[in-house]
C-alpha positions in Angstrom: -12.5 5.7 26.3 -12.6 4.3 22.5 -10.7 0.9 22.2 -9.1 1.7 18.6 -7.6 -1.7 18.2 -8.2 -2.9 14.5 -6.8 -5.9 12.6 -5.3 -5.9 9.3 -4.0 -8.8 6.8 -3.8 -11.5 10.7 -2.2 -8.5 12.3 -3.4 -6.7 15.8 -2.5 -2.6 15.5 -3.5 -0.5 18.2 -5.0 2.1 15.9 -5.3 2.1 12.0 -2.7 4.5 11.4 -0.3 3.1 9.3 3.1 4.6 8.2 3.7 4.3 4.4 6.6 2.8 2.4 9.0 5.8 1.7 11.4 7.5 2.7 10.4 8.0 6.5 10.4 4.6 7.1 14.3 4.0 5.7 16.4 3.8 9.0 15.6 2.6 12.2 15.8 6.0 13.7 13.2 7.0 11.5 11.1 4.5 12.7 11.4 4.2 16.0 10.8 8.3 16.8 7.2 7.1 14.4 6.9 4.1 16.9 6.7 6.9 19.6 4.8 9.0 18.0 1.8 6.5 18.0 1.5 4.7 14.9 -0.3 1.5 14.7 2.3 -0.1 12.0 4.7 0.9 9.5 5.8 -0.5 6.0 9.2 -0.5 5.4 10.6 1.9 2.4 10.4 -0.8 -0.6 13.4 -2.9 -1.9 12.7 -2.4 -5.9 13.4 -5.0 -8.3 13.4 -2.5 -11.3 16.3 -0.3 -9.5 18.4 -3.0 -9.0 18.3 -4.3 -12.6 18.9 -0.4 -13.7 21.6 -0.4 -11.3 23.1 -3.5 -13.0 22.5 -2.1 -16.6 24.5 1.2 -15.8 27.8 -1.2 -13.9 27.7 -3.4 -17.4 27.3 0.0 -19.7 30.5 1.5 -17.8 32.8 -1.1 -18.5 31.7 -4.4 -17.6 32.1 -7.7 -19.4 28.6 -9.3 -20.7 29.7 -12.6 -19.1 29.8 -10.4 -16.1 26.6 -9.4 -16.1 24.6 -12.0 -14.0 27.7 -11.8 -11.7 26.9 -8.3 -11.1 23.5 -8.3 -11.1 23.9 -11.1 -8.4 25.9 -9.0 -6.1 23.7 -5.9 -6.3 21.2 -7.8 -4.9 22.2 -9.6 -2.6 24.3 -6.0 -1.4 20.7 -4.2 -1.5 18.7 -7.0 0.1 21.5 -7.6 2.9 21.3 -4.0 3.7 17.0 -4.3 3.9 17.2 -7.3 5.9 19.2 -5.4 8.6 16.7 -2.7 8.2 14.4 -4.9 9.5 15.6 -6.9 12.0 17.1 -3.6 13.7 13.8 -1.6 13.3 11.8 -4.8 14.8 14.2 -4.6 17.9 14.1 -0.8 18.3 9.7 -0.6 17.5 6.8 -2.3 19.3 4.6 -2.2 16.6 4.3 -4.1 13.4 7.2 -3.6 10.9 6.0 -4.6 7.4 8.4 -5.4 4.5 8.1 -4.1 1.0 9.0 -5.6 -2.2 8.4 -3.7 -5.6 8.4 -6.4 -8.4 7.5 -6.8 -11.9 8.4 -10.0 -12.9 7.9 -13.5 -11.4 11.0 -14.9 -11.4 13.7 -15.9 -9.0 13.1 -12.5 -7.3 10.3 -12.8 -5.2 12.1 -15.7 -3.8 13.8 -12.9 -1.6 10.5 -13.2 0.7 12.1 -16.1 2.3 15.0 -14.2 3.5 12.6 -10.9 4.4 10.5 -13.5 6.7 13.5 -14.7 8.6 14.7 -11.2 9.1 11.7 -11.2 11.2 9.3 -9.1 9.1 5.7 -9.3 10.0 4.1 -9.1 7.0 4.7 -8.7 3.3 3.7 -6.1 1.1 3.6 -6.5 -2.3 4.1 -3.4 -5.1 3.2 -4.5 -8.4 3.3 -1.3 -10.0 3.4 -0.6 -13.9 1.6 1.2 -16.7 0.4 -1.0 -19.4 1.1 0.2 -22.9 2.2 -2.4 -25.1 0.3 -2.2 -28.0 -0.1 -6.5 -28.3 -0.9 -6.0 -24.9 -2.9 -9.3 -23.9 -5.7 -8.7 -22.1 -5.4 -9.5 -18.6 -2.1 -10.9 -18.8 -1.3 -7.9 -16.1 -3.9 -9.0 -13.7 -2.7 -12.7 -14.1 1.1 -11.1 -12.9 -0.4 -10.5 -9.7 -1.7 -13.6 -9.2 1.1 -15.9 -10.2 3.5 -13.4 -8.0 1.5 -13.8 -5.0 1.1 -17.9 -5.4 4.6 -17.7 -5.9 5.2 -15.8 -2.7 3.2 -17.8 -0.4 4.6 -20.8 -1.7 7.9 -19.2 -0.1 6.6 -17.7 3.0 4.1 -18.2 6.1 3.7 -14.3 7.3 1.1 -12.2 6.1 1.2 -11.2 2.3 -0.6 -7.7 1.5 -0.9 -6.9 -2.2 -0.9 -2.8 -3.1 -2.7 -2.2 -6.3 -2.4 0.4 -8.4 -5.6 2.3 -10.1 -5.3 1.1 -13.5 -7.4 -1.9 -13.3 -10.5 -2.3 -15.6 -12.3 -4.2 -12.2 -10.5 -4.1 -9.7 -13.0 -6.5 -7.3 -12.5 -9.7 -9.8 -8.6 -8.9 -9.1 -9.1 -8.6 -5.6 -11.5 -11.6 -5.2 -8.7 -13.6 -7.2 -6.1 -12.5 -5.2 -8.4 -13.5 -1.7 -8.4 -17.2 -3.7 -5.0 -17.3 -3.7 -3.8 -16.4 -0.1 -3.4 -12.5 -0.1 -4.7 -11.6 3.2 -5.5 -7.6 2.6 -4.9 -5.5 -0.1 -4.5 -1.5 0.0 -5.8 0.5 -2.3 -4.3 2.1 -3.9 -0.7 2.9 -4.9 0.6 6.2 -6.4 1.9 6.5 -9.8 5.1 8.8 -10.5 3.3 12.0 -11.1 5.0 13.6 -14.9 4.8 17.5 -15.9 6.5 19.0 -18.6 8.2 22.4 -18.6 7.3 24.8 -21.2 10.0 26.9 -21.3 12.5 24.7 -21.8 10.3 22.1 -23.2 11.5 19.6 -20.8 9.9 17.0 -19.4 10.1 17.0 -15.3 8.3 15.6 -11.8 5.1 16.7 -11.6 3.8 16.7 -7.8 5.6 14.2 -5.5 2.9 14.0 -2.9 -0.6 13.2 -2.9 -3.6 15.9 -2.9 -6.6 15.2 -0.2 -9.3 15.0 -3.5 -7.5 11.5 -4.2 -8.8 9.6 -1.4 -12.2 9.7 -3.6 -11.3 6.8 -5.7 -9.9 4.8 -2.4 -13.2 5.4 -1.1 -15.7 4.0 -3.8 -13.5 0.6 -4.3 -13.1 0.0 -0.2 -17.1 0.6 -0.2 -17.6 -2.0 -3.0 -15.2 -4.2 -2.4 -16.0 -4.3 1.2 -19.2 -5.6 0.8 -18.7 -8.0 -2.0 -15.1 -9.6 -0.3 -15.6 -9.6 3.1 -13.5 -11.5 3.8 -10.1 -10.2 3.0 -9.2 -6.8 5.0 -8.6 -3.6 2.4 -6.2 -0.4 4.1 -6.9 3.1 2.1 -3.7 4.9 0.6 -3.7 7.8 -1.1 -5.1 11.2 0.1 -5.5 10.2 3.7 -4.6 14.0 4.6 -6.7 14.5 7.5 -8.3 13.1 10.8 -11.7 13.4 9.7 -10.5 11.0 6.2 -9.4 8.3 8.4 -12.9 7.9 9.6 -14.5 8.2 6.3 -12.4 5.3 4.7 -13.3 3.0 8.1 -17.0 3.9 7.1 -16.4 2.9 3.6 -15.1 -0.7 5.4 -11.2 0.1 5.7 -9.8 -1.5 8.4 -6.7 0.5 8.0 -5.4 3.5 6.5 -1.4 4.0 5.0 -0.4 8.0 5.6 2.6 9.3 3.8 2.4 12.6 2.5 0.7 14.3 5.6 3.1 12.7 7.6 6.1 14.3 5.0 4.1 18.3 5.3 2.5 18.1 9.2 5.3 15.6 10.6 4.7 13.4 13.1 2.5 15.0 15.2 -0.2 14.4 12.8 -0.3 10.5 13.8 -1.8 11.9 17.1 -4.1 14.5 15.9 -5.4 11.7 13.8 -6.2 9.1 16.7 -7.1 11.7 19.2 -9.6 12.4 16.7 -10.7 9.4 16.0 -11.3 8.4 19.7 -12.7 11.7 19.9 -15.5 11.2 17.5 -16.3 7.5 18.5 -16.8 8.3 21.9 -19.2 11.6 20.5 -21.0 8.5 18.2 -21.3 5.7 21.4 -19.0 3.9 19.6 -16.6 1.6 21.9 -15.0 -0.5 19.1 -13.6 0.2 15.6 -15.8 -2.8 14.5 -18.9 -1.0 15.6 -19.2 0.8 12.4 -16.4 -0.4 9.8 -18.0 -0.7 6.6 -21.4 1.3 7.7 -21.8 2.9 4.5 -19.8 0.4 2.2 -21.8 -0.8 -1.1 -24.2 -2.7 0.7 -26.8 -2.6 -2.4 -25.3 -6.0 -4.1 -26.5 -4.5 -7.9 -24.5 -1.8 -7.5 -26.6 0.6 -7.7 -25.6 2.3 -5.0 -23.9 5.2 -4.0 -20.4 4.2 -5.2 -21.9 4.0 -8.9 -24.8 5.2 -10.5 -27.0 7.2 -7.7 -24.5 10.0 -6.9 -23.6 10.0 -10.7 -27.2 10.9 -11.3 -27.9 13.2 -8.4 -24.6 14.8 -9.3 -25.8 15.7 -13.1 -29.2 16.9 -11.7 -27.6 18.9 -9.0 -25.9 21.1 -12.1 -28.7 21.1 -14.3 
């Protein structure tokens, strides 16, 4: 029978199926019925930075002194991070699998300092959200890339576990930023995280949320950076997010050199019986291949031409275009 151990950012998971920061993973009953379900490792519902400053803006706007506001801003989070640090030391006592914190931060500043406190709570690993749009219009180019890496020096300066980074998709070159990030400590990243999704109502011309989940045809993008990155940073261990809708998705981003994959929005429409389908699957088709070990054939058909031309760039672009012609 297929051995579907992997490892991921120092961490042994017994299968690559990892549950995705949200709202399954925001009690500990939540994540223990996932535990028993058969995932391989979950990441905790994220504590947001941005929140808790909103949070603060709205207590000051309703009545609040200014001289109050670093008093109240100081409460809210510490209220908010004492309420996550329970969440994880109670989920690590009710799972036996890997429970991985989340932090969602934009600034590098006396915040990320919370890792300290996250790591004593008995997290196993980190994970990082550095999510935001870049828009400015004196925007300094690169100055968002550099964000990421003075956060995560600033993080592992605080902490010893694991640190995985989650990127977002709106990076010019993503494999400098990831080869950076390697430099400095990170020990996987996941590609890729999912921005709020708008739409805008016609009829009452009103702007609203646009799809909450993801759709399968996302996992393409995951896909082409895990196969070039892969190749060109060994090294550091990469986890696909995004589109992971199926069993037969799991094994494409392994091929593409994924060592892990983070499932959310199958989970949220097929509930938790889909974490089974998906290893039953997988073991299924490895032991159909002669495969014993996940190893066997992670990163097969990454970008293994170093040029790049490959097919993650220009070949399929070209055979697409002829295809039509």
């Amino acid at each position: 029978m297929a051995d579907l151990n992997t490892s991921f950012a120092g961490l042994l998971l017994k299968n690559p199926i990892i549950i995705g920061s949200s709202g399954l993973t925001d009690s500990v009953e939540k994540n223990k019925k996932l535990d028993e379900a058969g995932a391989g490792a979950l990441v905790l519902k994220s504590l947001f930075e941005e929140q808790i400053m909103l949070e603060s803006a709205q207590m000051q706007q309703e009545g609040y002194y200014s001289h109050m506001a670093r008093d109240v801003e100081h409460y809210l989070r510490n209220h908010q991070l004492s309420e996550y640090l329970k969440l994880i030391s109670e989920s690590k006592k009710a799972c036996s699998i890997p429970v991985i914190a989340s932090i969602n931060c934009f600034t590098n500043n006396e915040w990320v300092d919370f890792a300290a406190e996250i790591e004593k709570a008995g997290a196993d690993a980190l994970e990082v959200n550095i999510l935001a749009i870049q828009s400015e219009i004196t925007y300094e180019f690169g100055s968002f890339e550099q964000r990421h890496i003075d956060i995560l020096k600033h993080i592992k300066q605080t902490i010893s576990i694991p640190v995985i980074m989650k990127l977002g998709h709106n990076l010019t070159n993503p494999i400098t930023l990831i080869n950076q990030l390697y430099a400095n400590g990170a020990n996987a990243v996941v590609l890729f995280n999912r921005f709020y999704q708008p739409d805008i109502n016609i009829e009452t011309e009103s702007h609203r949320v646009g799809s909450v989940l993801s759709d399968s045809s996302e996992i393409a993008n995951s896909l082409r950076w895990i196969g070039i990155g892969s190749a060109r940073i060994p090294r550091i261990d990469f986890a696909a997010s995004g589109g992971v809708h199926t069993p037969e998705a799991v094994i494409k981003t392994l091929l593409a050199g994924a060592s892990a994959v983070e499932i959310c929005s199958t989970v949220y429409r097929n509930k938790n019986k889909v974490i089974k389908e998906m290893t039953d699957f997988l073991s299924e088709w490895m032991d159909k291949k002669g495969y014993d070990k996940i190893v066997q054939f992670k990163g097969k058909l990454n970008a293994k031409d170093m040029q790049g031309l490959d097919m993650y760039e220009r070949t399929q672009f070209l055979k697409y275009y002829n295809f039509h012609d």
